[in-house]
C-alpha positions in Angstrom: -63.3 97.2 -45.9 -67.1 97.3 -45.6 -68.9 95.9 -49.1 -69.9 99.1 -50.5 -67.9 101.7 -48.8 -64.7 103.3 -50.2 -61.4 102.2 -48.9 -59.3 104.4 -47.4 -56.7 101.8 -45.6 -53.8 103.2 -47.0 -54.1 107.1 -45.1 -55.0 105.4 -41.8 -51.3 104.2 -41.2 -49.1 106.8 -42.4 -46.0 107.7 -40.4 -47.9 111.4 -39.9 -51.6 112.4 -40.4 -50.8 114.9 -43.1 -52.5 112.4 -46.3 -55.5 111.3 -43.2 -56.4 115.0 -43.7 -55.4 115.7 -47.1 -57.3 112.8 -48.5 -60.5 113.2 -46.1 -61.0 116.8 -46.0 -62.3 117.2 -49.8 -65.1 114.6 -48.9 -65.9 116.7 -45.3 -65.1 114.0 -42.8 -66.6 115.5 -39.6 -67.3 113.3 -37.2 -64.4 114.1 -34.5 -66.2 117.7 -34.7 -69.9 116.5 -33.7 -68.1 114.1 -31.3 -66.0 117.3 -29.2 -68.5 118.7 -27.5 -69.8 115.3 -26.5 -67.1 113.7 -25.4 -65.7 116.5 -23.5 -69.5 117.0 -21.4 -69.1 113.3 -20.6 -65.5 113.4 -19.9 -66.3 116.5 -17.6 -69.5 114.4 -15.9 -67.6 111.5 -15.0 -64.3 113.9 -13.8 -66.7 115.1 -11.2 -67.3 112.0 -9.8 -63.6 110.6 -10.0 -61.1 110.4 -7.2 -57.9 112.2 -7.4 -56.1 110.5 -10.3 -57.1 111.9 -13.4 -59.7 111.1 -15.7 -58.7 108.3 -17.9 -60.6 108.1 -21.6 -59.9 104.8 -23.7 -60.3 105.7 -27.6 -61.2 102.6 -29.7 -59.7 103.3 -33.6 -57.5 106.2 -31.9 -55.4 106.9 -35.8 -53.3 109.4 -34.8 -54.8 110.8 -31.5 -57.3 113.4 -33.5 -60.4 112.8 -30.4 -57.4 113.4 -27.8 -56.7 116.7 -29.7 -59.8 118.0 -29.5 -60.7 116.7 -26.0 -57.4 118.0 -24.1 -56.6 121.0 -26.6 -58.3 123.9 -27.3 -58.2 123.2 -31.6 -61.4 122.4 -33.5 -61.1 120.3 -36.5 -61.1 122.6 -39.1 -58.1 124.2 -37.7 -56.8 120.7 -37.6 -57.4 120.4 -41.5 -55.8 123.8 -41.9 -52.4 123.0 -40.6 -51.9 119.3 -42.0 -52.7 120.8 -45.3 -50.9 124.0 -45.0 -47.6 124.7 -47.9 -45.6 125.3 -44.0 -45.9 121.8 -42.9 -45.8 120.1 -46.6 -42.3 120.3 -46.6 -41.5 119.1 -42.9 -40.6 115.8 -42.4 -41.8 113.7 -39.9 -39.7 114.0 -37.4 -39.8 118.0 -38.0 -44.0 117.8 -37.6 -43.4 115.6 -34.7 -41.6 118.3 -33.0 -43.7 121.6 -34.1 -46.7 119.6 -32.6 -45.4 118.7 -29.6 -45.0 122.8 -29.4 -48.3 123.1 -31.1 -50.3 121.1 -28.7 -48.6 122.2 -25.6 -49.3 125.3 -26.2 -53.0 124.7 -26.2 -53.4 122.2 -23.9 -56.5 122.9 -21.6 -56.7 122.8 -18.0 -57.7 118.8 -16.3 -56.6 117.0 -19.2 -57.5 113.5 -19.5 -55.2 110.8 -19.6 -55.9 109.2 -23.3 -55.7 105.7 -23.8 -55.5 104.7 -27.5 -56.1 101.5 -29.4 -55.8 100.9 -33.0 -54.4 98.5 -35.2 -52.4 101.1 -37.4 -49.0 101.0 -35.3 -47.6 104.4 -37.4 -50.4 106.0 -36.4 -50.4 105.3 -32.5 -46.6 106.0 -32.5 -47.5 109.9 -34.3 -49.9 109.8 -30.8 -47.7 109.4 -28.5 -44.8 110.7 -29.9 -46.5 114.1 -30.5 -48.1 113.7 -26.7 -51.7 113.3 -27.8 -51.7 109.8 -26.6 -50.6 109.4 -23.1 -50.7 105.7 -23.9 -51.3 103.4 -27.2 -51.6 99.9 -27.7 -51.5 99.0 -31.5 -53.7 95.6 -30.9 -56.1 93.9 -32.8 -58.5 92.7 -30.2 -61.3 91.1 -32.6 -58.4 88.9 -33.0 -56.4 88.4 -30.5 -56.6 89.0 -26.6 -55.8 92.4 -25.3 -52.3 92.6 -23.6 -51.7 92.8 -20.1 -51.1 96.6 -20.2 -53.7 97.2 -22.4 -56.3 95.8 -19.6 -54.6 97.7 -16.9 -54.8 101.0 -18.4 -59.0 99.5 -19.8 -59.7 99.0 -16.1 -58.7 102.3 -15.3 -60.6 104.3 -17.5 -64.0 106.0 -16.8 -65.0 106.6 -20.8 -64.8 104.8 -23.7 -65.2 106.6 -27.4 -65.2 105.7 -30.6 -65.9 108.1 -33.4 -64.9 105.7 -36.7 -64.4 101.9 -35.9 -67.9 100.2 -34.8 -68.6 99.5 -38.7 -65.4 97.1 -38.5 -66.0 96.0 -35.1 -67.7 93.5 -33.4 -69.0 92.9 -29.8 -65.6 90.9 -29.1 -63.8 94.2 -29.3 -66.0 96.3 -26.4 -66.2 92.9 -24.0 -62.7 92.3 -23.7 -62.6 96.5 -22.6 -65.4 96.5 -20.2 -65.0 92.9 -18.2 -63.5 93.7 -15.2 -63.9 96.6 -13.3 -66.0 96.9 -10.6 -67.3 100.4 -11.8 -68.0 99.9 -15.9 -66.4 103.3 -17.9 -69.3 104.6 -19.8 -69.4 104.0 -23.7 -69.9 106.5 -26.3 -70.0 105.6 -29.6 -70.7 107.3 -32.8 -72.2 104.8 -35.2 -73.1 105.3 -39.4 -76.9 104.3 -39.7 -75.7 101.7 -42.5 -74.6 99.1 -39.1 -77.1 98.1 -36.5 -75.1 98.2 -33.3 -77.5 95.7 -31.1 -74.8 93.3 -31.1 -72.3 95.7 -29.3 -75.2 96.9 -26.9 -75.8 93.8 -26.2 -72.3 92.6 -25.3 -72.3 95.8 -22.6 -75.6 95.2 -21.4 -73.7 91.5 -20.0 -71.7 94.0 -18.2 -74.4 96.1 -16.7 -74.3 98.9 -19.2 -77.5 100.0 -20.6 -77.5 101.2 -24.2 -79.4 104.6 -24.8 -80.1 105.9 -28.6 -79.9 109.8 -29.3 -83.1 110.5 -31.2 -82.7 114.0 -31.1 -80.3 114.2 -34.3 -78.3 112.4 -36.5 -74.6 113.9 -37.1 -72.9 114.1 -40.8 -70.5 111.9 -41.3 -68.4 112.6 -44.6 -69.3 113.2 -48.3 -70.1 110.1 -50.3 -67.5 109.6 -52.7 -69.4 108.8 -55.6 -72.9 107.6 -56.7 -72.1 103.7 -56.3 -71.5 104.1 -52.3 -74.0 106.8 -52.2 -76.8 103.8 -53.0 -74.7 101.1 -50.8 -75.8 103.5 -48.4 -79.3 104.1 -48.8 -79.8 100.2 -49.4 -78.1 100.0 -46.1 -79.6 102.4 -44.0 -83.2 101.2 -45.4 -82.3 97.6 -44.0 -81.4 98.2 -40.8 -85.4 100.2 -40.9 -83.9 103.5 -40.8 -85.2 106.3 -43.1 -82.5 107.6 -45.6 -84.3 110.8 -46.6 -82.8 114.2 -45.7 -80.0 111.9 -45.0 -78.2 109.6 -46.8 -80.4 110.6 -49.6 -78.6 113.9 -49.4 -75.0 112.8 -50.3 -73.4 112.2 -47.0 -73.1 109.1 -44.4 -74.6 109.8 -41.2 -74.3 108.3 -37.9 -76.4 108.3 -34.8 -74.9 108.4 -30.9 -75.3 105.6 -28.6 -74.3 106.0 -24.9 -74.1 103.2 -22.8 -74.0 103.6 -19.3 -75.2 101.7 -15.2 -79.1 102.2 -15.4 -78.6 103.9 -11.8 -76.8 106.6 -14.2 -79.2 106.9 -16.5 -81.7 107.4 -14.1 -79.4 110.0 -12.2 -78.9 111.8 -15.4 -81.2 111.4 -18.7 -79.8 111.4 -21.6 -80.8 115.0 -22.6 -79.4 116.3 -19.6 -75.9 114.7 -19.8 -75.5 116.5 -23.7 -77.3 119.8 -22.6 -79.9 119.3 -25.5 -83.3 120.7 -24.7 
């Protein structure tokens, strides 16, 4: 756990998500929303340019395949939050909520789906991914300890996007080299990252392998509630050492994070920023 931040270890391996969204909904967890629209422009930007195999997206800090949901299926989040904390799934067990999704996701499963690659330490979690068929593949490694498997660098080298919506506060550079050495085209990186972090060591491990790091300045995106006063000034102290500005922010009660996209400067230059999110 960060210094500071509350811990919430114990819903992020669970054999199903139902406590992930029972626990996180009160405090408005939200970033998997901001991130679906994103992630699905980029996803349908670099589709356009990919041969015939599908599109593959690697998702760093996958838990139980929620980006994959809304990237491939036509759900939002709060939906999401609806149905794991609805009385008609409390009494399921597992292996009951295994199968209703499976029905559930197939039956909203949009058109050109990308093939999701998911990494995460919680193994529970990355099994619920797969099992259900949100996860077309999932590695539970550790990779700012340990090298990445053999598999797990096929399927990297394969993959055209890389998101992460909730892990670059507990990851270093180590995890995003080991991903992007390799291939002769680089995936692009899209990261949503809480303004209490600097992420120049992580831009800088990707600018080593010719991906240059843009900051969105146009907005920041909400985050989740702070669960009580005591994180609510970790935060604030945080933000206002990295030289970021807390007010209207953090100074309003919730974490916020701000979008980094790292991409070839040949890309950039073929397709600012702006352009590639549809923002004016």
């Amino acid at each position: 756990m960060t210094s500071g931040m509350t811990s919430f270890d114990k819903i992020y391996d669970q054999p199903d998500p139902r406590a992930y969204f029972t626990v996180l909904g009160p405090l408005e967890y939200q970033t998997p929303h901001h991130a679906q629209a994103v992630f699905r422009r980029m996803a349908e930007t670099r589709r356009g340019t990919a041969a015939s195999e599908p599109l593959t997206v690697v998702d760093i800090c996958c838990s139980y395949g929620i980006n994959a949901a809304l990237l491939n299926h036509d759900v939002t989040l709060d939906e999401l939050y609806r149905r794991y904390t609805s009385p008609e799934i409390a009494p399921l067990t597992t292996a009951e909520l295994v199968e209703d999704d499976r029905a559930y996701f197939a039956a909203r499963r949009r058109p050109g789906a990308a093939r999701v690659v998911g990494i995460d330490v919680a193994a529970q979690a990355v099994s619920y991914g797969r099992a259900v068929g949100l996860l077309d593949e999932g590695f539970a490694e550790n990779l700012e300890t340990a090298e990445p498997s053999r598999e797990l660098l096929r399927e990297a080298r394969r993959a055209r996007l890389i998101t992460i919506t909730g892990g670059t506060t507990f990851l270093s550079a180590r995890t995003l080299k080991a991903l992007t050495a390799g291939p002769d085209e680089p995936a692009w990186v899209a990261s949503f990252v809480l303004r209490t972090a600097s992420y120049a060591p992580i831009a800088d491990a990707l600018a080593a392998h010719g991906l240059s790091t843009e900051k969105y300045t146009a907005r920041t995106f909400p985050q989740r509630h702070f669960s009580g006063p005591e994180e609510q000034r970790y935060a604030i102290a945080a933000v206002e050492a990295t030289g970021e500005d807390p007010r209207g922010r953090e100074s309003e009660g919730y974490f916020h994070t701000t979008l980094y996209v790292s991409r070839p400067a040949e890309d950039i230059a073929a397709l600012p920023l702006a352009a590639l999110l549809g923002a004016d």
